[in-house]
N, C-alpha and C positions, 0 to 999 in steps of 0.2 A: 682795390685801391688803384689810383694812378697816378704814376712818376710823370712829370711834363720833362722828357729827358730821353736821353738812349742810356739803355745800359753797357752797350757797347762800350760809352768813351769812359767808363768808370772800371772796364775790365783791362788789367795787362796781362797778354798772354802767356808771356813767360812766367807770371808771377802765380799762377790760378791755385797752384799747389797750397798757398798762404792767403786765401781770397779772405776776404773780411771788407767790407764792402756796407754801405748805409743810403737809400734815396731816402729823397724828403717828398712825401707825396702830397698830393693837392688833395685828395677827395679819400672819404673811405665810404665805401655801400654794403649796407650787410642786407643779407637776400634770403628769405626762405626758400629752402629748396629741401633733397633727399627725396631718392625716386618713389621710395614709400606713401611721404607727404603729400609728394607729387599729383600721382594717380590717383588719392581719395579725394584731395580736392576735386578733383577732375568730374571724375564720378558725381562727390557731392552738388555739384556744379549743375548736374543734370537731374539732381533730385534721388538719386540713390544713399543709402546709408553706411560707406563702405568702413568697414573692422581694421584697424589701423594697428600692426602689431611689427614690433623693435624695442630697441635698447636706448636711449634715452639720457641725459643727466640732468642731473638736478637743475641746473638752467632750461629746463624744456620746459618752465611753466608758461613764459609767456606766447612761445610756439602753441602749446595743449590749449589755449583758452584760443587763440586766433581759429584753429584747425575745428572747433567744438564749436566755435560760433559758424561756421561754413557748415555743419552740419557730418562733419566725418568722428569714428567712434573714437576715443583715447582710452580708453579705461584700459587696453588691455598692455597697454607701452611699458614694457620693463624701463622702469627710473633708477639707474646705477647711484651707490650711496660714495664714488670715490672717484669717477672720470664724467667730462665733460661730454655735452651731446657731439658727434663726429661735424668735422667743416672742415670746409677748401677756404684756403686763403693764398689769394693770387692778387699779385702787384704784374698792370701791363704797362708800359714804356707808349711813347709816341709812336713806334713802330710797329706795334703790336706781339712786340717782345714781352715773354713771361717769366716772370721768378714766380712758383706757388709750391705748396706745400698741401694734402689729406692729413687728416688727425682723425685714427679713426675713433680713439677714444673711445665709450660705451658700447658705441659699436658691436665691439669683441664679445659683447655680454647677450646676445643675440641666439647665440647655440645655448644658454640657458633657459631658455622660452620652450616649454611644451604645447602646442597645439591641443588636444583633446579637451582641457579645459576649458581655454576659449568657446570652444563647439560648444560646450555643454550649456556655455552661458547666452549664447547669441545665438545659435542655434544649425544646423547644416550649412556650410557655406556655399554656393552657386560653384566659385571657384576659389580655389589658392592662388595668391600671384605671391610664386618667390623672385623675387627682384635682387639686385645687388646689394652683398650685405655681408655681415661675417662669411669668411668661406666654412667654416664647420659648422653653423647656423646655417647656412644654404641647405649644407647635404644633409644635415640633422631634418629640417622641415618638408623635405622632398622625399625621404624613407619615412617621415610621418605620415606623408598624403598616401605613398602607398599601400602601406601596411593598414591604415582606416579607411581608402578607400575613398578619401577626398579629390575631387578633379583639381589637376593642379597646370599652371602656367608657368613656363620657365622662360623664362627674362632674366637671364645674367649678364649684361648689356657692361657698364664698366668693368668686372670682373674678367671676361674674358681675356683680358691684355697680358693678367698675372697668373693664369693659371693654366694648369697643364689638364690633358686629354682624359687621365685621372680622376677629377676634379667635376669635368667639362659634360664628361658622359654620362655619369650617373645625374645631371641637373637636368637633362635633356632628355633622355629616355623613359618614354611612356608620358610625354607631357601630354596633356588635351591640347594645349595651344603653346607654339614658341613662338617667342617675339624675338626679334634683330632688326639691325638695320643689314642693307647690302654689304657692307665691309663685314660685319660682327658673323654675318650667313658664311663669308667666305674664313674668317678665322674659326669657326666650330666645327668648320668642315676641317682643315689642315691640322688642328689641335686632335680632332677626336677619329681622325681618320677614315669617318664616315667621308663618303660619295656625298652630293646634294640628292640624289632619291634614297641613299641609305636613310641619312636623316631624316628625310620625310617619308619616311618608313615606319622611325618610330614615335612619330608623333602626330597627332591629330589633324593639327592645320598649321602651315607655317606662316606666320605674318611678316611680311620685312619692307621696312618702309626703304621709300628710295628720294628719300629728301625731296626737291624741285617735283620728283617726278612719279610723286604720289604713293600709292604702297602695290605690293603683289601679296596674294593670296593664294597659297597651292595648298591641295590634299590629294593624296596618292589616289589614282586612277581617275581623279577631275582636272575638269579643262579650269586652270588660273584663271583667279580672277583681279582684275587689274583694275585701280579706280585711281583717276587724278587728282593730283591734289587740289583745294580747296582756289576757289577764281580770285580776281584783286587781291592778293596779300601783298601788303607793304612790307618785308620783311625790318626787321631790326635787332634783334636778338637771339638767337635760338638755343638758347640754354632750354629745358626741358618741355623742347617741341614735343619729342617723344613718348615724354610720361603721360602729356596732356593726349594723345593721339592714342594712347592704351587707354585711359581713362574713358574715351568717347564712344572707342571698340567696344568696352567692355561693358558697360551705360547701356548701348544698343544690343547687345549678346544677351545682356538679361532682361531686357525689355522685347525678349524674343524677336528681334528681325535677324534678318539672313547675312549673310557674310558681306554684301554688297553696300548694305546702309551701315551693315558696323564700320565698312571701312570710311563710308563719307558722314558720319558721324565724327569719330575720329577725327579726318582730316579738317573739318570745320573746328573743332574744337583747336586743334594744333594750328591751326592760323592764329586762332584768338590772343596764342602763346606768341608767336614768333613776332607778331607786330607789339609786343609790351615789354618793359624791361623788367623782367623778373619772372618769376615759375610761376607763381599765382598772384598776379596783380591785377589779372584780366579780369572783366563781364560783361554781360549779357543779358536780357530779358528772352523770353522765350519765341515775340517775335522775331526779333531781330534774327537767333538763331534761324529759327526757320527760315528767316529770309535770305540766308544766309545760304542754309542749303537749295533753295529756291533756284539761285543766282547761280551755282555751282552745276549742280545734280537734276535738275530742274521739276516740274511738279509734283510728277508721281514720287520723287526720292519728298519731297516737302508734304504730301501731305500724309503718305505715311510715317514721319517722324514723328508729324507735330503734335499726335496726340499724349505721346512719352513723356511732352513737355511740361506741359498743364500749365 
């Protein structure tokens, strides 16, 4: 929502003890988003069929038929019979001042999801991505991967802000792949007291994007690898740059290329995000993408994508 206003002049300081307080906004936008959502579109977007598993409410039908026509799975979405699906509601000011509130609502019902079944129905998965989510559901789905033996992706991206080293370690350790951005790398390190080589000690491949300035790529005894981000972006919004950017990764990871095109895969896709107002309002045809990486990463990156495309 937005107030044509400051909230400033509606605030007295001395009073804040007793605040009660009302804007009258101009506009309301309701926005698909949730990082889970996020990434399978992503993925779907590229022609994968990615397994879409959380907690849900009964309002999640009209979400379930949007995400089903784009081609990502729902069947497996615990649908809570007494909370609402989880949303951010934020009101900004002319200033870019926030009042907002998380609900996490169903949410919470997330640590009651077992894994193994799903496998049994869909079949081996390529990768786990635990993403931000219940925290007991986190660590409950991450002792699942290891005890079955599933490769698993740890991306606790909002999460880390609330949680302690406790929490933090067991999500990280033994991952195949961690995702972060720059700040997030530098809070998992000071939370979990790992070193930056401890952590990439115990995990596969570290990914961490660095906004403007594209992502980095490290694995313990290889030289980084480093790829810019994506050419001409007009930016405008960058709500779920990120997810889109794991989606693109992860799109090219199982379409077997090398660390280098999953990153500018990725990055192509996380432009498509950040010039559109909303997490999945974006598209694309297959050339275009191409041409896209073309412009960027130049031939040899385009013409070994474009066959993934179809």
């Amino acid at each position: 929502m937005t107030f044509n206003g400051r909230f400033e002049e509606s605030l007295v300081v001395e009073q804040l003890d007793k605040l009660s307080v009302s804007f009258l906004v101009d506009d309301l936008e309701i926005r698909r988003g949730g990082v889970g959502p996020n990434i399978c579109f992503g993925l779907a977007r590229l022609g994968l069929r990615p397994v879409l598993v959380g907690a849900a409410g009964e309002d999640f039908v009209e979400y379930r038929s949007w995400l089903e026509r784009h081609g990502v799975v729902c069947d497996h979405v615990r649908v809570s019979e007494s909370k609402h699906t989880a949303r951010f509601v934020c009101t900004t000011d002319t200033t870019m001042a926030q009042f907002a509130s998380f609900y996490a609502g169903a949410m919470s019902e997330a640590r009651l999801i077992e894994l193994a079944p799903i496998v049994a129905k869909v079949g081996e998965p390529a990768y786990v991505l635990i993403g931000a989510d219940d925290p007991e559901g986190m660590l409950r789905h991450t002792e699942e991967c290891r005890q079955r033996g599933y490769r698993f992706i740890a991306d606790p991206s909002q999460q880390l802000a609330f949680s302690d080293g406790d929490l933090i370690r067991p999500l990280v350790d033994g991952a195949a792949i961690l995702f972060s951005n720059e700040y997030e790398s530098h809070l998992i390190e000071q939370k979990t007291g790992w070193s930056a080589e401890e952590v990439l000690a115990r995990v596969g491949v570290q990914v961490t994007t660095l906004g403007a300035a594209g992502v980095r790529i490290r694995r313990a005894g290889e030289d980084d690898v480093v790829v810019a981000a994506a050419a001409g972006v007009t930016a405008v919004e960058p709500t779920g740059v990120g997810d889109a950017f794991r989606g693109g990764f992860l799109a090219a990871t199982a379409w077997g290329l090398g660390l280098e095109r999953a990153a500018q895969v990725g990055c192509v896709l996380a432009a498509y995000v950040v010039e559109t107002v909303g997490t999945q309002e974006y598209s694309f045809t297959a050339e275009q993408f191409v041409a896209r990486v073309r412009a960027s990463y130049g031939d040899a990156a385009a013409e070994e994508i474009a066959p993934h495309l179809g």
